[in-house]
DRENTI-823009 format. One record per residue: residue number from 1; x, y, z of N, C-alpha, C, O in turn. Coordinates in Angstrom, 1 decimal. Example, Ala and Ser with C-alpha at 12.3 -4.5 7.8 and 13.67 -1.06 7.14 Angstrom:
num;n.xx;n.yy;n.zz;ca.xx;ca.yy;ca.zz;c.xx;c.yy;c.zz;o.xx;o.yy;o.zz
1;13.2;-5.7;7.8;12.3;-4.5;7.8;13.2;-3.3;7.8;14.2;-3.3;8.5
2;12.8;-2.2;7.1;13.7;-1.1;7.1;12.9;0.0;7.9;13.4;1.1;8.0
//
This chain:
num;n.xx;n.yy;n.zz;ca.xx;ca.yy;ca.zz;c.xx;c.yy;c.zz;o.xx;o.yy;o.zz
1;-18.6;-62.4;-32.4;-19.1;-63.5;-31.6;-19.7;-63.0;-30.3;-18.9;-62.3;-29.6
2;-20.7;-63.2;-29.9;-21.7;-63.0;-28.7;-21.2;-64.2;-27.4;-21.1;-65.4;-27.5
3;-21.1;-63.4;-26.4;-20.5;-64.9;-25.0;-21.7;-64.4;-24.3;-22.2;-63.3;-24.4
4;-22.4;-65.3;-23.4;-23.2;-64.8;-22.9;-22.5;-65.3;-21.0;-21.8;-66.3;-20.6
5;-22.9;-64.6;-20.5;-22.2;-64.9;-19.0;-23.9;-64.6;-18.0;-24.7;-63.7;-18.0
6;-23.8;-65.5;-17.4;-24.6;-65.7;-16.4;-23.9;-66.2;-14.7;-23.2;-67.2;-14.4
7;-24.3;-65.5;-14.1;-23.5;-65.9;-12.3;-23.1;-67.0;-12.5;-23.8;-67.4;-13.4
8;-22.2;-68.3;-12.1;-22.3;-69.5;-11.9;-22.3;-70.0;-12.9;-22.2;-71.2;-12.7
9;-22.4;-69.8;-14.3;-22.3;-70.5;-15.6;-21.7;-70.1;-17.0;-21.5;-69.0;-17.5
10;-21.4;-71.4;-17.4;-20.4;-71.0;-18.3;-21.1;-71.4;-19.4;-21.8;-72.5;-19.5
11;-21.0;-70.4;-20.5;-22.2;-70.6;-21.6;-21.6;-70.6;-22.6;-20.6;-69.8;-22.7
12;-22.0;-71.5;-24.0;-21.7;-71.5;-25.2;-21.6;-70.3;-25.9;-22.3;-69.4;-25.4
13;-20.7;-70.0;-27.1;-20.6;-68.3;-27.4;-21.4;-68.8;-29.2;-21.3;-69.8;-29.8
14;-22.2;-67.5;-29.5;-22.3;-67.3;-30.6;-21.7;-66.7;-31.7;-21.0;-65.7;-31.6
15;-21.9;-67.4;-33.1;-22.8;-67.6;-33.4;-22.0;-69.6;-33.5;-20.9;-70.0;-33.6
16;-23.4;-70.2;-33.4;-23.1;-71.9;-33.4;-24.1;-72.4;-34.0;-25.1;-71.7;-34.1
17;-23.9;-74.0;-34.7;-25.4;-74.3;-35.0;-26.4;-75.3;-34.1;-27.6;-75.6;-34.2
18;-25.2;-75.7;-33.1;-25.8;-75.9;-32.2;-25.8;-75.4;-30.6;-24.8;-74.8;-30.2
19;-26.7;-75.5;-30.1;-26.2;-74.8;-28.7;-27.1;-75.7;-27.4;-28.3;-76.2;-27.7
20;-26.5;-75.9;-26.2;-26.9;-77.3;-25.5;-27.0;-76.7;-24.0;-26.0;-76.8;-23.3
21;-28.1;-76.1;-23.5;-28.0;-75.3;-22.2;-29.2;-76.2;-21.5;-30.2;-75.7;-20.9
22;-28.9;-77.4;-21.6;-29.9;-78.8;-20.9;-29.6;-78.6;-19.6;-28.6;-78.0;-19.2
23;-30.3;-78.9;-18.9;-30.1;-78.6;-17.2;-29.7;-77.7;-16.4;-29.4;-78.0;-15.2
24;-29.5;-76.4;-17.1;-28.8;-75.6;-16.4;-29.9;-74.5;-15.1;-29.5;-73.5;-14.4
25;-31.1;-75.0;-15.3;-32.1;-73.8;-14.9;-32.0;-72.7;-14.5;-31.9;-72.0;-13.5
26;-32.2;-72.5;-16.0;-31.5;-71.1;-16.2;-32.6;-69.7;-15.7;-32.5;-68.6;-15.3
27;-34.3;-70.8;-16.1;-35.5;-70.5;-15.8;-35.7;-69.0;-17.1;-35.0;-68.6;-18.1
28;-37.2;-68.3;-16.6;-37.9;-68.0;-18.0;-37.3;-66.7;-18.1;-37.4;-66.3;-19.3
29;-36.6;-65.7;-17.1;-35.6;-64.7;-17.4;-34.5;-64.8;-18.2;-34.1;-64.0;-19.1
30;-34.0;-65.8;-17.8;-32.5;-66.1;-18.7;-32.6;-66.5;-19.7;-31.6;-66.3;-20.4
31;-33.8;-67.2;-20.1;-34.1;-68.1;-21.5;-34.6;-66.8;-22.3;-34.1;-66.7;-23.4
32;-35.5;-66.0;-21.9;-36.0;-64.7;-23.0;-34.6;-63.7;-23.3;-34.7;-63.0;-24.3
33;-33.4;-63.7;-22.5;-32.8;-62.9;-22.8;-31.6;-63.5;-23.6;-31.0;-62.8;-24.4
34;-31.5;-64.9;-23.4;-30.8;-66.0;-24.2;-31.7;-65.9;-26.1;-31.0;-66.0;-27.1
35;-33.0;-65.8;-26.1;-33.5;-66.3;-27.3;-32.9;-65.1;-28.0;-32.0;-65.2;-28.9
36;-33.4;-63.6;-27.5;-33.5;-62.6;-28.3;-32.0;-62.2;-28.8;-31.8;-61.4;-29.8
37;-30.7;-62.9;-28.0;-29.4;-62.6;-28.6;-29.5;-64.0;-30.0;-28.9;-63.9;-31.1
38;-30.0;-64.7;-29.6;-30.1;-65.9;-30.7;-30.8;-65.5;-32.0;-30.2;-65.6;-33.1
39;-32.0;-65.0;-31.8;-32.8;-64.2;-33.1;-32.0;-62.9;-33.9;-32.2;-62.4;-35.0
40;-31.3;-62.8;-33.1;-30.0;-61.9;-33.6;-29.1;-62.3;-34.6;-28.8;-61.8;-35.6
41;-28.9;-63.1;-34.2;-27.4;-63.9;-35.0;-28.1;-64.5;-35.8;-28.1;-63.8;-36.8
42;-28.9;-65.5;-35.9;-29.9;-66.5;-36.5;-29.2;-67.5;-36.8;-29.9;-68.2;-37.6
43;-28.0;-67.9;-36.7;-27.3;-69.3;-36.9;-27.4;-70.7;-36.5;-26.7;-71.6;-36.8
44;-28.5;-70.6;-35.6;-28.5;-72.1;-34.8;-29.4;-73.0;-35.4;-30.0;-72.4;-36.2
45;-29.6;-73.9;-35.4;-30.0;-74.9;-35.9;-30.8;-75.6;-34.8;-32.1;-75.7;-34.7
46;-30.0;-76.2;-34.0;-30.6;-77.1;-32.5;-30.2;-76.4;-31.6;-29.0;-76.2;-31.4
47;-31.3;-75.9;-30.6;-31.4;-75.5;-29.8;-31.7;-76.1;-28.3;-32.8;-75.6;-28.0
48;-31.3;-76.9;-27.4;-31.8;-77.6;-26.7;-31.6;-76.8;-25.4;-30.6;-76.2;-25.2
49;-32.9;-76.7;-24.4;-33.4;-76.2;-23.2;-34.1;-76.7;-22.4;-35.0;-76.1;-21.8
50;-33.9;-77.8;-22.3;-34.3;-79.0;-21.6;-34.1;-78.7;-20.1;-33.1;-78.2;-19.7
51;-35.4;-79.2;-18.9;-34.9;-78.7;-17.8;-33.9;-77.4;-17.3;-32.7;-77.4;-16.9
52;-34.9;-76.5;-17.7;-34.4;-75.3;-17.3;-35.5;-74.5;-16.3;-35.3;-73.3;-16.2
53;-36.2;-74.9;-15.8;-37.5;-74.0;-15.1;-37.7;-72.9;-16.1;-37.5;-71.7;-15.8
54;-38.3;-73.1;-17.5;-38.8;-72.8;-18.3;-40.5;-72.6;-18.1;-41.2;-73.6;-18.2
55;-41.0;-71.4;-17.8;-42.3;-71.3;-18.0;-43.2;-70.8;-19.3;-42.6;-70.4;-20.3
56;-44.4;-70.7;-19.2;-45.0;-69.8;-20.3;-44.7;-68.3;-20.5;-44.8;-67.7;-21.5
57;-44.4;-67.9;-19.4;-43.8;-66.5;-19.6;-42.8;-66.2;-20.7;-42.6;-65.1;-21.2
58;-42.0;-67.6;-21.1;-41.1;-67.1;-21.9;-41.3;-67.4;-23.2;-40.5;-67.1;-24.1
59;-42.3;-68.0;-23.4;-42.7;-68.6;-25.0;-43.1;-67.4;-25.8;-42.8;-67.5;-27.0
60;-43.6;-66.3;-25.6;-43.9;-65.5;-26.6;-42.0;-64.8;-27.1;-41.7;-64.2;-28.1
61;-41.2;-64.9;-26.3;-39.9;-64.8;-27.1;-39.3;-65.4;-27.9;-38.6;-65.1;-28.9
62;-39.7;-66.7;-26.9;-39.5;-67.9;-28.2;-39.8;-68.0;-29.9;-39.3;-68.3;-31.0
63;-41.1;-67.5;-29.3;-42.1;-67.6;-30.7;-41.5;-66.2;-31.6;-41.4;-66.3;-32.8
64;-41.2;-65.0;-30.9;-41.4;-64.2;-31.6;-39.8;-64.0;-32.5;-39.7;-63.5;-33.7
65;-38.7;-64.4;-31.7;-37.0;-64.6;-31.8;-37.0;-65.9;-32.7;-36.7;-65.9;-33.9
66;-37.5;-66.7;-32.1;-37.1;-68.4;-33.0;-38.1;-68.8;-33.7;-37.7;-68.9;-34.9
67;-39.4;-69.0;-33.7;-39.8;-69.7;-34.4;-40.6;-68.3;-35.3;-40.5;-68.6;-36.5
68;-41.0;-67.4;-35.3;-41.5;-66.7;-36.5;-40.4;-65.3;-37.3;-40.6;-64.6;-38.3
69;-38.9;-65.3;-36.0;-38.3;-64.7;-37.1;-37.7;-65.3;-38.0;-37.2;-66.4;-37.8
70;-37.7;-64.5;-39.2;-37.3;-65.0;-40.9;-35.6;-65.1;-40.9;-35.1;-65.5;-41.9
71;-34.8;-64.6;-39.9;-33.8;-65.0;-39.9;-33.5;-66.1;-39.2;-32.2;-66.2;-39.3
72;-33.8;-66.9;-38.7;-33.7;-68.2;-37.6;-34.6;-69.4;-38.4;-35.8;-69.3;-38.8
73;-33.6;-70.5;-38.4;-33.8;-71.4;-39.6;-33.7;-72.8;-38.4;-33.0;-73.8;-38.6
74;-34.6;-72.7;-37.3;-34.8;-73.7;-36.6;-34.9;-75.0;-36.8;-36.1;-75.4;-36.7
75;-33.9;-75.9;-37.0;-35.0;-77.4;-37.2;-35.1;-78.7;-36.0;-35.7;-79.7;-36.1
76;-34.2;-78.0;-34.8;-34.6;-78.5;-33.4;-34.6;-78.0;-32.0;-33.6;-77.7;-31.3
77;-36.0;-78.0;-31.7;-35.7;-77.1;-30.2;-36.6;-78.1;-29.1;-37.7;-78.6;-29.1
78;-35.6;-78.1;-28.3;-36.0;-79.1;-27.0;-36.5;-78.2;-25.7;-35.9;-77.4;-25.0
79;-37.9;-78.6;-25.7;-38.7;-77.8;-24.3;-38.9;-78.2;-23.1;-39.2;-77.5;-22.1
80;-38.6;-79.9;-23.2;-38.8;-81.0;-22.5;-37.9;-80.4;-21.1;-36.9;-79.7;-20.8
81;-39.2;-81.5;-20.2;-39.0;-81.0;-18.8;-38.7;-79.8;-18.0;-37.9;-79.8;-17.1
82;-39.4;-79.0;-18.4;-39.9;-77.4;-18.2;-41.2;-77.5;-17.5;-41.9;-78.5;-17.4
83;-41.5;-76.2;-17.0;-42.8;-76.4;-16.9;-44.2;-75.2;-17.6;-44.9;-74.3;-17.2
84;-44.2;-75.7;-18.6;-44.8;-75.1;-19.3;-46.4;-75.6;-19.7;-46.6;-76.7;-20.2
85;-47.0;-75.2;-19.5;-48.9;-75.6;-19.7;-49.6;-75.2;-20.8;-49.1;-74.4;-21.6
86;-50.7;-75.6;-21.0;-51.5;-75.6;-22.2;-51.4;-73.9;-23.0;-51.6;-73.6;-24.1
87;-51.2;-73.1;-21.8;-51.3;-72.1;-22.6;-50.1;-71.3;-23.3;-50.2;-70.4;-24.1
88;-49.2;-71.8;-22.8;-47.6;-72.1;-23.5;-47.9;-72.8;-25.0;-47.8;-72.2;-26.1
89;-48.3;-74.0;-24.7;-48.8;-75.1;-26.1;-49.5;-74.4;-27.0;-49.2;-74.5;-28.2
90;-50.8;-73.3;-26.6;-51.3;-73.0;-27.5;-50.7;-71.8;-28.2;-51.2;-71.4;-29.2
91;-49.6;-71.3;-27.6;-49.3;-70.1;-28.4;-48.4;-71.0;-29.1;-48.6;-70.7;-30.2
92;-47.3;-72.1;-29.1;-46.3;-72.5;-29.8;-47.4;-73.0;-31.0;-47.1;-72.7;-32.2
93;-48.6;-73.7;-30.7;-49.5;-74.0;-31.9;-49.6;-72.7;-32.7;-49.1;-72.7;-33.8
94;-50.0;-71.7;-32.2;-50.2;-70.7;-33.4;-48.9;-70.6;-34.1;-48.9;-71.0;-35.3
95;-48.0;-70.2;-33.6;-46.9;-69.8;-34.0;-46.0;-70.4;-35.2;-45.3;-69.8;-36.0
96;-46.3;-72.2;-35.2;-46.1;-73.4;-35.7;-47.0;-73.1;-37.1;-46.6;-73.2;-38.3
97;-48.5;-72.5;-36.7;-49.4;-72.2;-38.2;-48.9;-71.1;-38.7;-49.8;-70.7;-39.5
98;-47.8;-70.3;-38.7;-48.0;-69.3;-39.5;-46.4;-69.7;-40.1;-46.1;-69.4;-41.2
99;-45.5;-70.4;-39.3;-44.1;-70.4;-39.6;-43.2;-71.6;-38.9;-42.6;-71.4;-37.9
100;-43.2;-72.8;-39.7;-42.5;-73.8;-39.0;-41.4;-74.6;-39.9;-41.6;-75.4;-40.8
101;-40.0;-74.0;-39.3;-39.0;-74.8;-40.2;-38.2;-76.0;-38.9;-37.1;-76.3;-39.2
102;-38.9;-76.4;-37.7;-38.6;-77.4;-37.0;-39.0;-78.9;-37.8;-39.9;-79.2;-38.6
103;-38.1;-79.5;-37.3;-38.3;-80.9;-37.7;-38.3;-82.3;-36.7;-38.5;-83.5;-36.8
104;-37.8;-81.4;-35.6;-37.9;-81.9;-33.9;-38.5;-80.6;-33.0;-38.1;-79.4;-33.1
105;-39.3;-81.0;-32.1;-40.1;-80.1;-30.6;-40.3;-81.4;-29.9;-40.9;-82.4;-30.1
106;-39.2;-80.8;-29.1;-39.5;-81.8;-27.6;-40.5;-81.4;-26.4;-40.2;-80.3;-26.0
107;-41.5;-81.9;-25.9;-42.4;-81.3;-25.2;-42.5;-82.4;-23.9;-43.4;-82.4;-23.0
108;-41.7;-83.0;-23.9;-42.4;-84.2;-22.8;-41.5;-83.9;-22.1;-40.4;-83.4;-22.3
109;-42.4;-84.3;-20.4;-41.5;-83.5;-18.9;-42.5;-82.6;-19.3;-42.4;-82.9;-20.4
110;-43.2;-82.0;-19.3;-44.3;-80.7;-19.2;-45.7;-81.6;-18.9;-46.6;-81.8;-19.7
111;-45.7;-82.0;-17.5;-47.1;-82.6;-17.3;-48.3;-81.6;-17.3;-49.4;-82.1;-17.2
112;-48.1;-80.4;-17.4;-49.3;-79.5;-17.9;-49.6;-78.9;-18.9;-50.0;-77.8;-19.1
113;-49.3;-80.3;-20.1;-49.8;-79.9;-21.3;-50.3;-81.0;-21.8;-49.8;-82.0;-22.0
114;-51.5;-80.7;-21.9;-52.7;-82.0;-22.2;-52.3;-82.9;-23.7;-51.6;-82.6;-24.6
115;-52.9;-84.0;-23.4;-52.7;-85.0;-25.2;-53.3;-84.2;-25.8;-52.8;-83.9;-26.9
116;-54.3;-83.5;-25.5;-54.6;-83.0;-27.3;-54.1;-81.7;-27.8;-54.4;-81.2;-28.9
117;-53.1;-81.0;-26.9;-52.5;-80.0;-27.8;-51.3;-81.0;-27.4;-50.8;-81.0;-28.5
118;-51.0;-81.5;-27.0;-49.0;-82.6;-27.9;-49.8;-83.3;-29.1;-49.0;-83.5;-30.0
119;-51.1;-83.7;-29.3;-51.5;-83.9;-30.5;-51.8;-83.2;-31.3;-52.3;-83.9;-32.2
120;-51.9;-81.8;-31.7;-51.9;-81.0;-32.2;-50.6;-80.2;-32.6;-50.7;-79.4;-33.6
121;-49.6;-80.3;-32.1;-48.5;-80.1;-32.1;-48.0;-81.3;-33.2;-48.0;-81.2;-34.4
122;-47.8;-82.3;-32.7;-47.6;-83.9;-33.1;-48.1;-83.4;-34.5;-47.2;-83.7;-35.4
123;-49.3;-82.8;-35.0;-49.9;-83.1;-36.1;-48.9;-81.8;-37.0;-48.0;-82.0;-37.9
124;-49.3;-80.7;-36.6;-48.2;-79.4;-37.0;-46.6;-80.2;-37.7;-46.3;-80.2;-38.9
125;-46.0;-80.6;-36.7;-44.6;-81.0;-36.7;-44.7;-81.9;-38.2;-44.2;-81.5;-39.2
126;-45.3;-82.7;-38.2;-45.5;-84.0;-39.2;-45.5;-82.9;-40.5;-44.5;-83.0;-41.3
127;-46.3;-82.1;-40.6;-47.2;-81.2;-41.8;-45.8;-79.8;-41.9;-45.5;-79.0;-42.8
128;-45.4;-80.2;-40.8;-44.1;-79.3;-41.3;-42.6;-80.1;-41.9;-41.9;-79.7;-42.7
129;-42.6;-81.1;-41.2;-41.6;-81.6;-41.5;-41.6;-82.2;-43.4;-40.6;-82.3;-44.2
130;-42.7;-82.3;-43.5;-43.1;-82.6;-44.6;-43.0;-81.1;-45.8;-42.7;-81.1;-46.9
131;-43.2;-80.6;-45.2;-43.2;-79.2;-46.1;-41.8;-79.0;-46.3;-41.3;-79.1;-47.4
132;-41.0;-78.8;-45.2;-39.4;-78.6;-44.8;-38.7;-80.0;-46.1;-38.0;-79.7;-47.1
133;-39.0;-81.0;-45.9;-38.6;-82.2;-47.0;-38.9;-81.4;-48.5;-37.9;-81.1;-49.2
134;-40.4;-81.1;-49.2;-40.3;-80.4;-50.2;-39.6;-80.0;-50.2;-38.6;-80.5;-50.7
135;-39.5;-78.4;-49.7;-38.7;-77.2;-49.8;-37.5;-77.1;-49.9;-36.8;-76.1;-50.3
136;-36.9;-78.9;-49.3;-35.5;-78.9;-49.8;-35.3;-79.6;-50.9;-34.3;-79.3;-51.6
137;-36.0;-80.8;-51.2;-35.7;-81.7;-52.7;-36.1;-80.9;-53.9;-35.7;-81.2;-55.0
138;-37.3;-79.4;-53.5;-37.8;-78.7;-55.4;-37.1;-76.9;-54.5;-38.0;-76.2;-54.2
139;-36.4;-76.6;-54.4;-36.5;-75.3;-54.1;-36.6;-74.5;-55.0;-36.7;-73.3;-54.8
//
């Protein structure tokens, strides 16, 4: 089991399937070094990072730890109230087109991410969730 310790906080140990580090702002150093012990283990399921001073700096870990490694079986991650901008959005859009087993992305609280990539996303999520439903009623 993995504990992870940070100054001042007391943090959930792995491996879990869920894990809840909402408000802690932990910001985009702590969250990249938090995903890549996560991509490790690959046991979580719901991931929530809500208000964390979360920037774009840390999405390509995200993307590369949680959402495109084949060990990590994501089906909810909360981004909401971070500050993350369109060009955050667009790399989670790619990321989403090549490999998406989410069935919740929270994005709201990010006022610098335009309606048409949360609609773009919005549209991804739907087209995945839908796939994720097959893949479990015909496996």
């Amino acid at each position: 089991m993995l504990q992870f310790s940070f100054p001042n906080q007391r943090l959930p140990a792995l491996p879990s399937p869920l894990l809840s580090f909402d408000s802690r702002k932990l910001g985009s150093t702590r969250i990249i070094k938090l995903v890549e012990e996560i991509g490790k283990v690959g046991t979580t399921k719901i991931l929530l990072l809500g208000n964390n001073k979360i920037t774009d700096s840390a999405i390509p870990a995200i993307v590369q730890h949680l959402i495109l490694n084949p060990k990590v079986f994501l089906e909810e991650l909360d981004l909401g109230g971070n500050n993350l901008t369109n060009d955050g959005a667009q790399q989670l859009i790619s990321a989403l087109q090549q490999r998406n087993t989410l069935n919740k992305l929270f994005l709201k609280g990010n006022p610098e991410i335009s309606a048409e990539n949360l609609k773009g996303i919005s549209t991804l999520m739907a087209a995945g969730k839908e796939k994720n439903k097959n893949t479990t009623e015909n496996p």
